[in-house]
C-alpha positions in Angstrom: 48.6 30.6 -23.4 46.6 32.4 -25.7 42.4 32.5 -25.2 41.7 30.4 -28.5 44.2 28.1 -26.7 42.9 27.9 -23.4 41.5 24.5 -22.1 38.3 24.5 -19.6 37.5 22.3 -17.2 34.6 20.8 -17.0 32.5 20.1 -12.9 30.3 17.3 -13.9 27.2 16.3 -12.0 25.0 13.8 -10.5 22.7 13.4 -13.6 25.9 13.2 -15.9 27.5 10.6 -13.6 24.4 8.1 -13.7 23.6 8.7 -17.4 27.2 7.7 -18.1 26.8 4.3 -17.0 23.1 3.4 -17.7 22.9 2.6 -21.3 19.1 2.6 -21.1 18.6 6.0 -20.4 17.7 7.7 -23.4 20.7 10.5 -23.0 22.7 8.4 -22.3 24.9 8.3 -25.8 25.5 12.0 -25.1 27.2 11.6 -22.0 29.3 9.2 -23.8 29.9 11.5 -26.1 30.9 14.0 -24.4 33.3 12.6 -22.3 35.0 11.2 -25.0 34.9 14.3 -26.8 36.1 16.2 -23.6 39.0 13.5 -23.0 40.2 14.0 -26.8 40.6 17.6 -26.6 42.4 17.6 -23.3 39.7 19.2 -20.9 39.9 18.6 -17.4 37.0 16.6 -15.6 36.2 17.6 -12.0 33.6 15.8 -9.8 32.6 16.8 -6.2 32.3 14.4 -3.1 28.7 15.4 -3.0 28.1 14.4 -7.1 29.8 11.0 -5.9 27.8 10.7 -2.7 24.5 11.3 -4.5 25.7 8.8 -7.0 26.2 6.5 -5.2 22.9 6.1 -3.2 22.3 3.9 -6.6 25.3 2.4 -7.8 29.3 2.2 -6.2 31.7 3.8 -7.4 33.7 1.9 -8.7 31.6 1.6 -11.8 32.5 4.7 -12.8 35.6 6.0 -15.2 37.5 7.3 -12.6 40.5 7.6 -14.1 38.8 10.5 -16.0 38.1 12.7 -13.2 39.5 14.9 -10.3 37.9 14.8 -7.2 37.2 18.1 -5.3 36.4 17.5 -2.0 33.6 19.3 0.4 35.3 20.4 3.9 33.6 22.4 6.7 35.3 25.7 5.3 33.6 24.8 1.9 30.3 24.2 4.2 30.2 27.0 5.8 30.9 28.9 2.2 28.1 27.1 1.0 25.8 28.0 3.3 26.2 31.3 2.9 25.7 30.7 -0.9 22.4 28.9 -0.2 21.2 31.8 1.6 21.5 34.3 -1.0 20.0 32.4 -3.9 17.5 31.4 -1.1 16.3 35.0 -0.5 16.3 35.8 -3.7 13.8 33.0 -4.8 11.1 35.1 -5.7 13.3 36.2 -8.4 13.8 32.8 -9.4 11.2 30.6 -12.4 8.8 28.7 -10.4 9.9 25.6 -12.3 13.2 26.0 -10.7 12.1 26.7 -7.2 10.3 23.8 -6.9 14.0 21.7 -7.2 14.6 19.9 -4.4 18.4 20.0 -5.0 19.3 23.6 -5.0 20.9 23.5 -1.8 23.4 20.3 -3.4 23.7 22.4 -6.4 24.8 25.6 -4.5 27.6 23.5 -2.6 28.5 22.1 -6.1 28.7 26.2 -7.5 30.5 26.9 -4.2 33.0 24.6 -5.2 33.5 25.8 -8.7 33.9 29.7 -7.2 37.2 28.2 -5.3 39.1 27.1 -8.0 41.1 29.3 -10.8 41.3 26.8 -13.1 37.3 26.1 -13.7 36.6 29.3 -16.0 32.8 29.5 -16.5 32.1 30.3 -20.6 
């Protein structure tokens, strides 16, 4: 396949998850958007067990499309991997914009990068 051909998959997040199915968030049109945009033009959609578990601390499931998505799971080799991930961004935080530091969910977001590292498929543009 050549590069203009090539298709990306997409790892969609927590925020993208709830923003997709509460029409009164005022970004929520975009989410729409692009998922229907990404569904048209044949990307793949990925979401981890830890975007659905944080999801659904508010909502189940079930209310979501998901049809749409592959789920990657989060195992004790991918834990341990993670870990290690979360240490290095972790010592490097004084290299890091205060207004990210002061995120409470790198460590979720470093599984969630973890996860992306593993698979072949997911190139990062």
């Amino acid at each position: 396949m050549s590069k203009a051909a090539e298709k990306y998959g997409v790892l969609c997040d927590t925020g993208f998850l709830i923003r997709l199915n509460q029409p009164q968030d005022p970004l929520h049109a975009n989410a729409r958007g692009y998922l229907k945009y990404l569904i048209a033009n044949g990307h793949q959609l990925y979401v981890s067990t830890i975007a659905l578990a944080e999801y659904a601390v508010r909502d189940k499931m079930e209310n979501l499309p998901m049809l749409y998505f592959r789920v990657l799971p989060f195992n004790i080799d991918h834990a341990q991997k993670a870990g290690d991930f979360a240490g290095i961004v972790f010592s490097q935080r004084d290299q890091i914009p205060e207004e990210i530091t002061q995120r409470v969910i790198i460590p979720n977001d470093t599984k969630c990068l973890h996860r992306r590292t593993l698979l072949k498929e997911l190139p990062i543009t």
